[in-house]
C-alpha positions as CSV (number, residue, x, y, z in Angstrom):
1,X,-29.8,52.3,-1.5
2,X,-32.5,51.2,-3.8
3,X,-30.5,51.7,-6.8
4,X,-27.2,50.4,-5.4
5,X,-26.5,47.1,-7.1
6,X,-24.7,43.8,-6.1
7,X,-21.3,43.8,-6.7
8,X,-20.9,39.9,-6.8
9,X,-17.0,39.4,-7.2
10,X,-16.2,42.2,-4.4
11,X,-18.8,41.0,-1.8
12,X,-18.4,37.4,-2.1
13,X,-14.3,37.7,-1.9
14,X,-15.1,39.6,1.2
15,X,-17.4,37.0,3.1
16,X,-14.9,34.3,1.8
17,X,-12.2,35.7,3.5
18,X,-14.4,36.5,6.7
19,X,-15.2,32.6,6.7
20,X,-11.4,31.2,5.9
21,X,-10.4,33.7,8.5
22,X,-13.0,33.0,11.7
23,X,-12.7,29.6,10.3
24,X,-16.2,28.4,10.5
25,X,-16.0,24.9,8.4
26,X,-13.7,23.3,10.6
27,X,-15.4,20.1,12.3
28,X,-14.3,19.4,15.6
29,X,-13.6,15.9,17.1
30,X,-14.5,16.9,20.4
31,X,-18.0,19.2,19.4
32,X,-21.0,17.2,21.8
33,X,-23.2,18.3,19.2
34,X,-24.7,15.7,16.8
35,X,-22.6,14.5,13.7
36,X,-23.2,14.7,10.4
37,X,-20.8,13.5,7.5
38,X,-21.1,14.7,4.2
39,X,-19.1,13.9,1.2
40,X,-19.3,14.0,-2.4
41,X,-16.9,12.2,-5.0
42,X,-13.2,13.4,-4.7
43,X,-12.7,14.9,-8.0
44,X,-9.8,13.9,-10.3
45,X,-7.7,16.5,-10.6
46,X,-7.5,17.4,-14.4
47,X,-6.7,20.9,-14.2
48,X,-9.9,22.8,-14.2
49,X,-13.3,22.8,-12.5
50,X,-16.1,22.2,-14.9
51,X,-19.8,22.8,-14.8
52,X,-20.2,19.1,-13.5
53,X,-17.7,19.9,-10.6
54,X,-20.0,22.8,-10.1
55,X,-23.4,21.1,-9.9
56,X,-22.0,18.5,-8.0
57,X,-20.7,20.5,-5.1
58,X,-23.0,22.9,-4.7
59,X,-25.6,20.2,-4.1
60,X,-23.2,18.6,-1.3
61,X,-23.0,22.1,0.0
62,X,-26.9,22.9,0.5
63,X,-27.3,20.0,2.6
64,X,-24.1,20.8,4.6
65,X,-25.2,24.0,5.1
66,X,-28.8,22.5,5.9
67,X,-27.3,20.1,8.5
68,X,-25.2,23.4,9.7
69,X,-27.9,25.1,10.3
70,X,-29.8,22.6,12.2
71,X,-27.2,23.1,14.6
72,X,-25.5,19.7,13.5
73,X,-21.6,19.2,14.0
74,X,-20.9,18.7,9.9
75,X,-17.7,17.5,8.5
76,X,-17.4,18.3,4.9
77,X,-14.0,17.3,3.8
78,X,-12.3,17.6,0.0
79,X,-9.8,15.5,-1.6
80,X,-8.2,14.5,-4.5
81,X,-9.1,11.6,-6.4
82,X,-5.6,11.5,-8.0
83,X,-3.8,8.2,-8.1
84,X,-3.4,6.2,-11.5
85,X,-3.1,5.8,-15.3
86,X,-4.7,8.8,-16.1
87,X,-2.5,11.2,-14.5
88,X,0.6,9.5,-15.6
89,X,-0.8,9.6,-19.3
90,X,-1.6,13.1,-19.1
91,X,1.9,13.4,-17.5
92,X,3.5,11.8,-20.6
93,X,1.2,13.7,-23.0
94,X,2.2,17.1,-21.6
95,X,6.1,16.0,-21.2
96,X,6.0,16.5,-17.4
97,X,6.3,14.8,-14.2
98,X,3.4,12.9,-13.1
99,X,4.0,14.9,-9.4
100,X,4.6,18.3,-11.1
101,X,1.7,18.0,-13.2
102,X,-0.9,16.5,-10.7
103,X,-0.1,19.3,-8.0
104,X,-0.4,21.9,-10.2
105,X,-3.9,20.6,-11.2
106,X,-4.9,20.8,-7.4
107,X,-3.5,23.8,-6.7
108,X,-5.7,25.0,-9.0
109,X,-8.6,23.3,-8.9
110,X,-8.5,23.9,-5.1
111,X,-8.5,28.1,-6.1
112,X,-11.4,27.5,-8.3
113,X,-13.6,25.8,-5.4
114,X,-12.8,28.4,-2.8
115,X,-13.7,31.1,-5.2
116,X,-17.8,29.0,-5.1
117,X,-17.5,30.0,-1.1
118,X,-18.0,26.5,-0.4
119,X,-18.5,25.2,3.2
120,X,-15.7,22.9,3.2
121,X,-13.2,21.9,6.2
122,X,-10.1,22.8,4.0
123,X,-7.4,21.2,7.0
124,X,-9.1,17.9,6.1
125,X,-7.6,17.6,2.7
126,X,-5.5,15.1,1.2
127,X,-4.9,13.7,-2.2
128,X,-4.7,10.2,-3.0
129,X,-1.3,10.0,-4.9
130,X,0.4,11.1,-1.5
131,X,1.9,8.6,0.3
132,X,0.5,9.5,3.7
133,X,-2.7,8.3,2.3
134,X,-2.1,5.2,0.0
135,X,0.7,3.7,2.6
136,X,-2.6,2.4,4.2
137,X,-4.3,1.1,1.2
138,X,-1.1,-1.0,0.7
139,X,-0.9,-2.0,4.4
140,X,-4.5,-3.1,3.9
141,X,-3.7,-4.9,1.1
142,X,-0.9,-6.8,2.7
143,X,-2.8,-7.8,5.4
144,X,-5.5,-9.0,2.6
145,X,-3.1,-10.9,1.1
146,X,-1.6,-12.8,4.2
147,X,-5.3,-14.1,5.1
148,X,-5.9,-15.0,1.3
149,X,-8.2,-12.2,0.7
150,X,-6.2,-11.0,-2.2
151,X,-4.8,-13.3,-5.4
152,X,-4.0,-13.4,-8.9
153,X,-5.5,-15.4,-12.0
154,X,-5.7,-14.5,-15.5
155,X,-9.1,-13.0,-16.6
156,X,-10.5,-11.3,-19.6
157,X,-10.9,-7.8,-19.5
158,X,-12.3,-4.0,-20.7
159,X,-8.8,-2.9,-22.1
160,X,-8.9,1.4,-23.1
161,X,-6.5,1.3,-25.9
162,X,-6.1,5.3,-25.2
163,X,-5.8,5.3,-21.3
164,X,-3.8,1.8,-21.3
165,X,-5.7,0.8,-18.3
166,X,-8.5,-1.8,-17.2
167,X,-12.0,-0.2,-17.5
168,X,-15.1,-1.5,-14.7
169,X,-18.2,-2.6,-16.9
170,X,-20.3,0.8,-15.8
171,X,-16.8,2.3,-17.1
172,X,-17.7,1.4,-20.6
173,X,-20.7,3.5,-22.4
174,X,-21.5,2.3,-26.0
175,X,-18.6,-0.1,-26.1
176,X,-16.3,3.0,-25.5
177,X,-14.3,4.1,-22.7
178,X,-15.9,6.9,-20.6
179,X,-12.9,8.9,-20.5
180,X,-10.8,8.4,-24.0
181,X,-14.2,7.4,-26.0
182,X,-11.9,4.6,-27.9
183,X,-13.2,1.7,-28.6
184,X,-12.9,-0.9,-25.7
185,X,-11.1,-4.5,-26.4
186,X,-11.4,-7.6,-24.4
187,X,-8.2,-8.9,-23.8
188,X,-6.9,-11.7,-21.4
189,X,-4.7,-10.6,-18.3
190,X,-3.3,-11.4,-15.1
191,X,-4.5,-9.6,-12.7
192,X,-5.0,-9.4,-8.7
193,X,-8.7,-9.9,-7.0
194,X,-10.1,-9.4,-4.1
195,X,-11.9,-13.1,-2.9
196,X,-14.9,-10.9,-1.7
197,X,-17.2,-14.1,-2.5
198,X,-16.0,-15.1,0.7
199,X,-18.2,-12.4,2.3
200,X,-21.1,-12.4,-0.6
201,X,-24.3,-13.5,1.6
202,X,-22.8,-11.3,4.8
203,X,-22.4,-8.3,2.4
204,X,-25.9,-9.3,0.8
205,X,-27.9,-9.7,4.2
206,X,-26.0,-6.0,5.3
207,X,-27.4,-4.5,2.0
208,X,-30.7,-5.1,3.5
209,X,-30.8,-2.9,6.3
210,X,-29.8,-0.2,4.3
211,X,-33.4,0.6,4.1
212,X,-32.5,4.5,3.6
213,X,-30.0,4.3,0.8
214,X,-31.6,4.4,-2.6
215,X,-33.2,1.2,-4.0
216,X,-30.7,1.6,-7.5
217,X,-27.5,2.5,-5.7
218,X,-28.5,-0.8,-3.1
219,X,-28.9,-2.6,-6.6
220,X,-25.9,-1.5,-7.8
221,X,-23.7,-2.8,-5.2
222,X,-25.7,-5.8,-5.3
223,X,-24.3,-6.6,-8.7
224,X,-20.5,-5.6,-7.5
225,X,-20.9,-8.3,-4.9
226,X,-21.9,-10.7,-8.1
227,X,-23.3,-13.6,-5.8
228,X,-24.5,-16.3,-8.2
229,X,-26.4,-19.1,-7.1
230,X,-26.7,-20.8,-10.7
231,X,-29.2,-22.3,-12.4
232,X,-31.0,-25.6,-11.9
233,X,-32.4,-27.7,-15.1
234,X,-34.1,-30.8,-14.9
235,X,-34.5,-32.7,-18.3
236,X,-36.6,-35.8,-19.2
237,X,-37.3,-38.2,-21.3
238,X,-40.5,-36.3,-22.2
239,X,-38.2,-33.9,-24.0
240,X,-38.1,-36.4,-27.1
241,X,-41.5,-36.7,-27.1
242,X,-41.7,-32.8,-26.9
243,X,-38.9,-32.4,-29.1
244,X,-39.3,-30.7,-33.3
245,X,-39.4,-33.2,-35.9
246,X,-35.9,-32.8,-36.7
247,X,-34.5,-34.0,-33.6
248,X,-35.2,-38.3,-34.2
249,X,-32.9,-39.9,-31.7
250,X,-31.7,-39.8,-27.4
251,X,-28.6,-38.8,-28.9
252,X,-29.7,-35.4,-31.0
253,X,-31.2,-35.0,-27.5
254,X,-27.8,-35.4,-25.4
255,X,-26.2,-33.2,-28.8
256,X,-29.0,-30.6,-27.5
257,X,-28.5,-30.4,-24.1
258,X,-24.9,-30.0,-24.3
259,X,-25.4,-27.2,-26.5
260,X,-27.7,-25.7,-23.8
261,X,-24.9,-26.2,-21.5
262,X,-22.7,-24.4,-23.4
263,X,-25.3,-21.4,-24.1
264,X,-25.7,-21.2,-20.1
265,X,-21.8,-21.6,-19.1
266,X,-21.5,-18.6,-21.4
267,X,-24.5,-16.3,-19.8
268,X,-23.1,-13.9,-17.2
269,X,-23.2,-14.4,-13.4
């Protein structure tokens, strides 16, 4: 017994099925027990798991398996981040339909992760490309755009030349596109917004009492919710008197001040 040695593809394919089978990652609505939600990113389904999919998981699935064990009622869903110009460009690139192409990419992706004997409730699954999903993100948006929530205006832009899609700032690394790596140009389109200003100091005041969330990721969506409140500068006549020996007249004053203007109409929000 001592010398008997671990047979790691034949042993863990054995407790895998044991699990599936008894099916011991399925949450329950109706369990009295405590809840606990975990989720990590949905990945995008590209066609194979990657050592990043792997690190990222299997730190959702310790504390899953944590909150399992202190006898928690844990839902650990997995989906498919799988909706938009990436897919379809891939599609193009391999000269097949974005559907065929994107299902096949879960369907194996989805292999991969059950072979790590993650603790996942599998009948939770869904991928965002299906219409029983995004039929609600539309609905949403309707309902957005009959209150005024949701508009259009023309707007400059991080434009992947590669991807042929909009990049968010933290999307662009170096002045390249995370994905493609191209270089990123500013161009000026219209496009549809949310008007989530509206809610800016209620999101704000919220963010607050957040207390156990991470001080960057609070900061972060801090800076999504962009709340300005400008910038107040008082000038005086003391400024000639303070002024360099160049500047002679009121009006090389008002030439100055306008430039400031200009220089702080031009700073970011």
């Amino acid at each position: 017994m001592a010398n008997e040695s671990y047979d790691a593809p034949t042993r863990e394919k054995h407790w895998q099925e044991v699990w599936e089978k008894a099916d011991i990652f399925r949450a329950s609505n109706d369990d009295p027990r405590l809840k606990c939600y975990v989720l990590e990113m949905f990945p995008y389904p590209s066609g194979r798991i990657h050592v990043g999919h792997s690190r990222n998981y299997t730190m959702g699935d310790v504390f899953a398996r944590y909150k399992r064990a202190k006898g928690m009622n844990v839902l650990h869903p997995m989906g498919w981040d799988a909706f938009g110009m990436p897919a379809e460009n891939a599609a193009m690139e391999n000269k097949v339909d974005p559907a065929i192409w994107t299902y096949q990419n879960i369907e194996t992706m989805r292999r991969q992760l059950k072979s790590m004997g993650l603790s996942l409730d599998w009948s939770r699954e869904f991928a965002t490309c299906s219409p029983d999903y995004y039929r609600h993100q539309q609905k949403l948006f309707l309902d957005m755009l009959k209150k005024g929530l949701a508009y259009r205006k023309s707007s400059k832009v991080n434009w992947d030349p590669v991807d042929h899609t909009v990049l968010a700032n933290e999307q662009v690394i170096d002045g390249r596109g995370w994905r493609s790596g191209a270089l990123v140009e500013q161009r000026e389109l219209t496009q549809w917004f949310f008007k989530i200003t509206e809610y800016a100091d209620e999101l704000l005041e919220a963010l607050e009492t957040l207390d156990k969330w991470p001080e960057k990721v609070r900061l972060m969506q801090a800076n999504w919710i962009g709340r300005s409140e400008g910038l107040l500068v008082r000038f005086s006549g003391e400024i000639l008197a303070m002024a360099p020996p160049f500047i002679s007249s009121a009006g090389e004053v008002e030439h100055m001040v306008e430039s400031l203007r200009r220089v702080l109409r031009a700073m970011p929000a």
